[in-house]
C-alpha positions as CSV (number, residue, x, y, z in Angstrom):
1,X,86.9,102.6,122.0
2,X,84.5,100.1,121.6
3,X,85.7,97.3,119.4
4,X,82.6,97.7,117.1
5,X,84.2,100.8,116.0
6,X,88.1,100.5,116.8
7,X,89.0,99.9,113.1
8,X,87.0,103.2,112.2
9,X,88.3,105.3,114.5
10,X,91.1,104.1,114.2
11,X,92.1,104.8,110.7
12,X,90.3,108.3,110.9
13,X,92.5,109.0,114.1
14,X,95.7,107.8,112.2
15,X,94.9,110.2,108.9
16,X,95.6,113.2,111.0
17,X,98.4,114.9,109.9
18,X,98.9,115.0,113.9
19,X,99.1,111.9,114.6
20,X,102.2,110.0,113.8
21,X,102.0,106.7,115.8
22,X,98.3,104.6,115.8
23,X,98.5,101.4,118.2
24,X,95.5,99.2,119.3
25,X,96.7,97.6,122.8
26,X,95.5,95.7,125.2
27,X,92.9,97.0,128.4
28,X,94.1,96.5,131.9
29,X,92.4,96.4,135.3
30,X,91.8,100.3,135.9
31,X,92.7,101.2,132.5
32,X,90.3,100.7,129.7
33,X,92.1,102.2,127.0
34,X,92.5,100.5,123.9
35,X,93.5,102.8,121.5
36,X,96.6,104.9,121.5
37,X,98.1,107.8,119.2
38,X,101.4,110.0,119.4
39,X,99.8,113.6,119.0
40,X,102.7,116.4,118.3
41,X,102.2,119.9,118.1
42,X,104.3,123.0,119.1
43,X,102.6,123.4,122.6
44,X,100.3,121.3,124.5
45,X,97.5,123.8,124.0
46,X,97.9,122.4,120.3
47,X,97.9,118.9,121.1
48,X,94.6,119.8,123.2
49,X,93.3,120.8,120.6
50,X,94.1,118.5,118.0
51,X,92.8,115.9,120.6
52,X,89.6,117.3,121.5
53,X,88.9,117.8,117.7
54,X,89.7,113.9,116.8
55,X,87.5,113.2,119.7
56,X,84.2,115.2,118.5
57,X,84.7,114.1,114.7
58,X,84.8,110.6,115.7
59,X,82.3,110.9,118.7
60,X,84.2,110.3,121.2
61,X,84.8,111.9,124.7
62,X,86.3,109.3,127.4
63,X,90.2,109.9,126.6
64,X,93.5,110.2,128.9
65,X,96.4,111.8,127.7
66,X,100.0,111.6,128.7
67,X,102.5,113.7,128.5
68,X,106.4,113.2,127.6
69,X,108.9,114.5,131.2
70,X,111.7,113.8,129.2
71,X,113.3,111.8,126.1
72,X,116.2,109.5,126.5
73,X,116.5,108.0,122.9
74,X,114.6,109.3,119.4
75,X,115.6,107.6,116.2
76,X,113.8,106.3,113.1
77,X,113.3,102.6,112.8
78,X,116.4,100.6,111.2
79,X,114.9,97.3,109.8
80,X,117.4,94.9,110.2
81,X,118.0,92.7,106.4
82,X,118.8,89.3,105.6
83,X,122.1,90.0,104.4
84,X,123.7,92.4,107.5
Protein backbone atom coordinates (compact mmCIF):
# COMPACT_ATOMS: atom_id res chain seq x y z
CA UNK A 1 0.00 0.00 0.00
CA UNK A 2 1.32 3.17 -0.47
CA UNK A 3 2.11 4.81 2.88
CA UNK A 4 -0.08 7.89 1.86
CA UNK A 5 -2.92 5.69 2.24
CA UNK A 6 -1.87 2.75 4.60
CA UNK A 7 -3.80 4.24 7.62
CA UNK A 8 -6.99 4.33 5.23
CA UNK A 9 -6.89 1.27 3.99
CA UNK A 10 -5.97 0.00 6.68
CA UNK A 11 -8.85 0.59 9.04
CA UNK A 12 -11.39 -0.02 6.16
CA UNK A 13 -9.56 -3.51 5.59
CA UNK A 14 -9.69 -4.21 9.42
CA UNK A 15 -13.71 -3.28 9.64
CA UNK A 16 -14.54 -6.34 7.65
CA UNK A 17 -16.25 -8.64 9.53
CA UNK A 18 -13.63 -11.04 7.57
CA UNK A 19 -10.85 -9.90 8.58
CA UNK A 20 -9.73 -10.73 12.05
CA UNK A 21 -5.97 -9.83 12.27
CA UNK A 22 -4.75 -6.14 10.54
CA UNK A 23 -0.67 -5.78 10.72
CA UNK A 24 1.43 -3.05 8.99
CA UNK A 25 5.03 -4.73 8.57
CA UNK A 26 7.91 -4.08 7.14
CA UNK A 27 8.92 -4.48 2.98
CA UNK A 28 11.70 -6.79 2.01
CA UNK A 29 13.96 -7.16 -1.02
CA UNK A 30 11.42 -9.00 -3.52
CA UNK A 31 8.55 -8.50 -1.32
CA UNK A 32 6.87 -5.18 -1.22
CA UNK A 33 4.07 -5.90 0.93
CA UNK A 34 3.23 -3.78 3.71
CA UNK A 35 0.04 -4.59 4.79
CA UNK A 36 -1.19 -7.84 6.04
CA UNK A 37 -4.85 -9.27 7.07
CA UNK A 38 -6.07 -12.80 8.35
CA UNK A 39 -9.09 -13.42 5.87
CA UNK A 40 -11.42 -16.53 7.14
CA UNK A 41 -14.12 -17.92 5.36
CA UNK A 42 -15.66 -21.45 4.90
CA UNK A 43 -13.71 -22.21 1.58
CA UNK A 44 -11.03 -20.41 -0.21
CA UNK A 45 -13.47 -19.40 -2.99
CA UNK A 46 -14.84 -17.23 0.00
CA UNK A 47 -11.80 -15.80 1.10
CA UNK A 48 -11.27 -14.92 -2.84
CA UNK A 49 -13.84 -13.31 -2.67
CA UNK A 50 -13.81 -11.38 0.29
CA UNK A 51 -10.27 -10.36 -0.91
CA UNK A 52 -10.97 -9.25 -4.25
CA UNK A 53 -13.96 -7.27 -2.85
CA UNK A 54 -11.60 -5.34 -0.09
CA UNK A 55 -9.37 -4.80 -2.98
CA UNK A 56 -11.85 -2.92 -5.45
CA UNK A 57 -13.58 -0.85 -2.41
CA UNK A 58 -10.31 0.30 -1.46
CA UNK A 59 -8.76 0.56 -5.00
CA UNK A 60 -6.41 -1.68 -4.87
CA UNK A 61 -5.24 -4.62 -7.11
CA UNK A 62 -1.39 -5.67 -6.48
CA UNK A 63 -2.05 -8.39 -3.50
CA UNK A 64 -0.46 -11.95 -2.69
CA UNK A 65 -2.21 -14.28 -0.60
CA UNK A 66 -1.08 -17.11 1.44
CA UNK A 67 -2.53 -19.94 2.37
CA UNK A 68 -2.52 -21.99 5.87
CA UNK A 69 -0.86 -26.15 4.99
CA UNK A 70 -1.46 -26.85 8.45
CA UNK A 71 -1.88 -25.37 12.14
CA UNK A 72 0.31 -26.57 14.93
CA UNK A 73 -0.97 -24.20 17.82
CA UNK A 74 -4.46 -21.82 17.93
CA UNK A 75 -5.21 -20.13 21.11
CA UNK A 76 -6.52 -16.71 22.25
CA UNK A 77 -4.00 -14.24 23.67
CA UNK A 78 -3.33 -14.67 27.59
CA UNK A 79 -1.99 -11.28 28.76
CA UNK A 80 0.24 -12.00 31.34
CA UNK A 81 -0.56 -9.43 34.85
CA UNK A 82 1.43 -7.87 37.38
CA UNK A 83 0.39 -9.95 40.10
CA UNK A 84 0.82 -13.81 38.32
Amino acid sequence: MPESRLDEIARHMAASPSVTHCYDRNTAPGWPYNLYTMVHGHSREECEQVVESLGRECNVSNHVMLYSKHEWKKTAMRYFMENE
